[in-house]
C-alpha positions as CSV (number, residue, x, y, z in Angstrom):
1,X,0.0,0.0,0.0
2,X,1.7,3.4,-0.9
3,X,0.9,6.5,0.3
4,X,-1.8,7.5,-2.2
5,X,-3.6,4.6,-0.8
6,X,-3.3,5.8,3.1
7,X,-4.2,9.4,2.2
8,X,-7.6,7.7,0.2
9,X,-8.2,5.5,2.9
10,X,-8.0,8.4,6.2
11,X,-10.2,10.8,4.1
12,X,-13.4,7.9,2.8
13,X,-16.4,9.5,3.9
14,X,-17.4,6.2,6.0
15,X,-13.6,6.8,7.8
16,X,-14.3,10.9,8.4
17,X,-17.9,9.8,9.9
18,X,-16.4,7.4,12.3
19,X,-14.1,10.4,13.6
20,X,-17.1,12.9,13.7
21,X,-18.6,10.1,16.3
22,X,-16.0,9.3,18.2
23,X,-15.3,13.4,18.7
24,X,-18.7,13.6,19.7
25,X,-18.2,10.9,22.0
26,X,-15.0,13.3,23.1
27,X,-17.0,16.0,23.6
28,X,-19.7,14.6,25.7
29,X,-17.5,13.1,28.3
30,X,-15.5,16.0,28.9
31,X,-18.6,18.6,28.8
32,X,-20.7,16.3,31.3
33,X,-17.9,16.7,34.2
34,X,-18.3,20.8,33.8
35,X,-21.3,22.2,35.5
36,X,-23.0,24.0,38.4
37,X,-24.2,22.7,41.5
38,X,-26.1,24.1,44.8
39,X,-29.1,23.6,43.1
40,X,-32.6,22.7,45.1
41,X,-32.8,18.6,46.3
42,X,-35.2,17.5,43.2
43,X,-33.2,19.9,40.7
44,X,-29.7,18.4,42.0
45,X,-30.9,15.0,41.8
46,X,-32.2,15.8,37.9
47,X,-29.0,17.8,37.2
48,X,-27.0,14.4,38.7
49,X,-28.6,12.0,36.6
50,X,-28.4,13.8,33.1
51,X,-25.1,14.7,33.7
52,X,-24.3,10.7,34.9
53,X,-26.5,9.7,31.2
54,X,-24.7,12.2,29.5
55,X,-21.2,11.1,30.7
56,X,-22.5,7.5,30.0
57,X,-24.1,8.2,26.4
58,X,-20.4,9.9,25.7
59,X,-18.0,7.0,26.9
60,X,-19.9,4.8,25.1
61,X,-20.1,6.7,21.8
62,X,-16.1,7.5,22.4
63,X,-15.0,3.9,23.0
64,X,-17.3,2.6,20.2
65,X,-16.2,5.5,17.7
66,X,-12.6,4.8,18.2
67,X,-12.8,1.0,18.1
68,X,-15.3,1.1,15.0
69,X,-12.7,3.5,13.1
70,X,-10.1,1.0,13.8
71,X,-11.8,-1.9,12.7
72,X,-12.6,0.2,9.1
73,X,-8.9,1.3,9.0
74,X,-7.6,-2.4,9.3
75,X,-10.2,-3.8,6.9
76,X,-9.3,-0.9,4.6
77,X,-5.6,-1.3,4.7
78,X,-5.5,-5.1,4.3
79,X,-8.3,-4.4,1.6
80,X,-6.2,-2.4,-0.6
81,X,-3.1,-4.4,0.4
82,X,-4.7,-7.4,-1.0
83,X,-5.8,-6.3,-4.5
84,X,-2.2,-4.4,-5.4
């Protein structure tokens, strides 16, 4: 596989939406551990959970982004490897 073939295969639109997920993923995480508290009981407890779901929603859209865009990079690589 020469270079042409790595720069193809890191900018396939399947390859650029698995890094758009996995940033997303990024950016969840990181944004649910900022916030505010001193809130009322019930509005703590809401504020708690959404921020727990949306720390949750992120490490699991992270993790599965990144491992997802490895898989497609290996399968790509040997792809292309294969048929030259």
């Amino acid at each position: 596989m020469d270079a042409r073939d790595a720069i193809a295969v890191l900018f396939d639109q399947e390859v650029l939406k698995l890094i758009t997920i996995a940033l997303v993923g990024w950016w969840l995480r990181t944004t649910s551990a900022t916030g505010w508290g001193g809130y009322p009981a019930p509005m703590q407890f809401l504020y708690d959970g959404l921020v727990t779901l949306t720390w949750l929603t992120g490490t699991v859209t992270y993790y599965g982004g990144v491992l997802a865009l490895l898989v497609k990079l290996v399968y790509e690589a040997s792809r292309r490897a294969n048929s030259s």
